[in-house]
C-alpha positions in Angstrom: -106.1 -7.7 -37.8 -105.9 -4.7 -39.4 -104.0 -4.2 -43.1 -101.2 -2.0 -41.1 -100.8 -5.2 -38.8 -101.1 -7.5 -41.8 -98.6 -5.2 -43.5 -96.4 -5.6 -40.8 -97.0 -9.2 -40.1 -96.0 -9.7 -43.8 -92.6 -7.6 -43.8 -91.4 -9.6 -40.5 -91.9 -12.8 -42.7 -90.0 -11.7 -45.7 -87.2 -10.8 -43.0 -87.5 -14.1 -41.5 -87.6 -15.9 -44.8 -84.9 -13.7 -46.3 -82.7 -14.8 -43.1 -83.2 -18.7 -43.0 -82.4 -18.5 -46.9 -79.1 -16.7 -46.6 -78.1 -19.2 -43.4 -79.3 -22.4 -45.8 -77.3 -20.3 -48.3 -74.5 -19.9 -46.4 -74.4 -23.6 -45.2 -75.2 -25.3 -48.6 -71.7 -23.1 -49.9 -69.7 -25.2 -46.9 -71.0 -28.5 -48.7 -70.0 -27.7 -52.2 -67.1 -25.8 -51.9 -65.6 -26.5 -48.3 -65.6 -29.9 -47.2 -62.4 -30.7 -48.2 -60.6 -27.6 -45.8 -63.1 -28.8 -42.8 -61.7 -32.7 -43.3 -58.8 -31.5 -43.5 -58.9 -29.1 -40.4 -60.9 -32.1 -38.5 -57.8 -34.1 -39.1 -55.2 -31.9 -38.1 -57.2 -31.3 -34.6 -57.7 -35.1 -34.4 -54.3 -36.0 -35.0 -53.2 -33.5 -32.4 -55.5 -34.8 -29.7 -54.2 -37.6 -30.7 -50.2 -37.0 -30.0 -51.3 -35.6 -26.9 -51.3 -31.7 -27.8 -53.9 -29.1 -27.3 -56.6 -27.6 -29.1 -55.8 -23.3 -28.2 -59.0 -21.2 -29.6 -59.0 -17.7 -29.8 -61.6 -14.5 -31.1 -63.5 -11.8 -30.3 -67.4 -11.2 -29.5 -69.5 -13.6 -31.3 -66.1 -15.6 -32.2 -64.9 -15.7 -28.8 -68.4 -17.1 -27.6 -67.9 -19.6 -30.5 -64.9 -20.4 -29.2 -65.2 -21.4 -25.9 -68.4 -22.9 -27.2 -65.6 -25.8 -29.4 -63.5 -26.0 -26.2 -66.8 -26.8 -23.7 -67.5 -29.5 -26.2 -64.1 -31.2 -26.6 -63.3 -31.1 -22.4 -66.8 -32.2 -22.2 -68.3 -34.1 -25.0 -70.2 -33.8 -27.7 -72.7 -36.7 -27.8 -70.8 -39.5 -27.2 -69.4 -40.3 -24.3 -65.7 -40.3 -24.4 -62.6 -38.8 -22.6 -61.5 -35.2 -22.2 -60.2 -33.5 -24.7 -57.3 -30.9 -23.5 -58.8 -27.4 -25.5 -58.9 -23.9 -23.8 -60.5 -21.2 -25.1 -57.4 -17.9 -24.8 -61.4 -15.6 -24.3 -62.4 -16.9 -20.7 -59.9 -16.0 -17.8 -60.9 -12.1 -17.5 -57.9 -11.2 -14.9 -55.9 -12.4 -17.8 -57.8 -10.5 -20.5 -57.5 -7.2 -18.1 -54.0 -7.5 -17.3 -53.0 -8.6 -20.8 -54.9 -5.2 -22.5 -53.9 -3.1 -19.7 -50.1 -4.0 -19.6 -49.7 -4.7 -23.1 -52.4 -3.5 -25.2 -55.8 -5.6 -26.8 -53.7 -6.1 -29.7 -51.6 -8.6 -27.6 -54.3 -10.2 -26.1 -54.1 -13.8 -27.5 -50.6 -13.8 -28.3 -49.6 -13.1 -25.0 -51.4 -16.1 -23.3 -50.2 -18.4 -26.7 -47.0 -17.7 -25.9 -47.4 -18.9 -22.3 -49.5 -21.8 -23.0 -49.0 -23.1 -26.0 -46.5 -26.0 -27.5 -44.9 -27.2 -30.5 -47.9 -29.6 -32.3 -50.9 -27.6 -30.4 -53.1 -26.6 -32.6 -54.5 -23.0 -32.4 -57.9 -22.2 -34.3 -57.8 -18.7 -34.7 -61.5 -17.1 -35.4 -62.2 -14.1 -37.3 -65.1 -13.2 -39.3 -63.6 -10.4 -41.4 -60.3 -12.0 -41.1 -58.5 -8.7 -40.2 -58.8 -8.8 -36.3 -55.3 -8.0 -35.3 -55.0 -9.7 -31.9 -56.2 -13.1 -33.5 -53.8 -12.5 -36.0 -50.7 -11.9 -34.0 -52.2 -14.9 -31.9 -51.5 -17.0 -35.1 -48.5 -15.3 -35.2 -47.0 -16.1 -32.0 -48.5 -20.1 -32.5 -46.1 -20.0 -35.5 -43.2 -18.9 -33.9 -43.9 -22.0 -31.8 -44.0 -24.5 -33.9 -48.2 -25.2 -33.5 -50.6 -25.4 -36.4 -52.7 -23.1 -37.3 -56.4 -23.3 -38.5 -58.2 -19.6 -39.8 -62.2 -20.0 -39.7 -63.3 -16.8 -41.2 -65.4 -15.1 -43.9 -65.6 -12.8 -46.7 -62.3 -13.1 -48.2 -60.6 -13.9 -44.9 -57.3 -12.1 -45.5 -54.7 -11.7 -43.9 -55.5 -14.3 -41.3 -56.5 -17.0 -44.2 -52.8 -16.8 -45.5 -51.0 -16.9 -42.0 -52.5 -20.4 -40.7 -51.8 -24.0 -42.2 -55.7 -24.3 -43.1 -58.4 -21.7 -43.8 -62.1 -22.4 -43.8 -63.6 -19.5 -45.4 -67.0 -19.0 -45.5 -68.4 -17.7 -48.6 -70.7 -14.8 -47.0 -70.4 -11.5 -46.3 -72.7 -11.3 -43.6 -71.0 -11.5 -39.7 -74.0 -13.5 -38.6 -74.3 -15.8 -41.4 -70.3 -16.7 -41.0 -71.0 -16.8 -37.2 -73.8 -19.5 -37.8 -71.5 -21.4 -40.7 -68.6 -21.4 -38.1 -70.4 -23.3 -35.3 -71.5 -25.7 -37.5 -67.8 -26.7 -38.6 -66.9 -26.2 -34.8 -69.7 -28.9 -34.2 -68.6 -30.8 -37.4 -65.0 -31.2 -35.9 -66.4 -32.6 -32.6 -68.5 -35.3 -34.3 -64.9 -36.2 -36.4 -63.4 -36.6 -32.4 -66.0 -38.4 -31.0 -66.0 -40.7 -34.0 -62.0 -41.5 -35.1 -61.1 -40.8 -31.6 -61.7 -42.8 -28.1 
């Protein structure tokens, strides 16, 4: 190898290194500083499961794949085998997502289909890294409105979303993929609290 390919070699494993720290980084801040907002948000799903409500997710891009990732485990399962779980993810039906932003605009998006499927005691977990996409937030709005709770996973500072909702988990990074990571870890957190308290 050649020192340009050595070179190279060497800045790719600084990237690497510098990546895997920030993601430890990013989870070791959930431990110390979050645990009691992801209990807490594990509860309010479990409780609602429980009551016989629904879990309503809700985000965009790497959030919306996160959230139908939640939803695919609590219909399906997690690693225990158990019942279904009633959870849609408001980021899958695509006539809806074309009619919705063509008849009423992207910003209504997730509101629109809350307001048609959601109930009082549903729970809506409403995705956003930065915290300021507006058709998650009007989503939370609208699940308000109704009566459901609210949970905000997001990142940097979270706000305005992080005020709206009953519950914010906010994770302490300012880097989209770093919050993207920390949020499918509590998504996969909250499924291990349903397959354990619930049967």
């Amino acid at each position: 190898m050649n020192n340009s390919s050595e070179s190279e070699s060497l800045t790719v494993a600084m990237l690497l290194r510098r990546s895997l720290h920030e993601h430890l980084e990013a989870i070791q801040a959930l431990l110390l500083t979050r645990i009691i907002e992801i209990e807490r948000s594990g509860e309010m799903i479990c409780s609602a499961l429980d009551q016989g409500q629904k879990i309503l997710l809700c985000g965009n891009g790497g959030s919306a794949a996160d959230a139908q990732h939640i939803a695919a485990e609590l219909v399906g399962r997690y690693e225990l085998e158990r019942r279904a779980w009633p959870s849609i993810a408001l980021t899958t039906d695509t006539s809806a997502l074309t009619a919705l932003s063509n008849d009423f605009g992207y910003g209504e998006v997730f509101a629109r289909q809350v307001q048609a499927l959601a109930s009082g005691g549903d729970v809506l977990v409403a995705l956003s890294t930065s915290g300021t996409s507006a058709n998650v937030i009007k989503a939370a709005e609208a699940a308000i409105k109704l009566n459901c709770r609210t949970i905000a996973l997001t990142g940097g500072t979270g706000e305005p979303l992080a005020s709206l909702c009953d519950i914010a988990v906010n994770v302490p990074s300012q880097r989209t993929s770093r919050i993207q990571e920390a949020h499918i870890t509590i998504g996969h957190l909250w499924c291990e609290m349903v397959d354990t308290q619930l049967r």
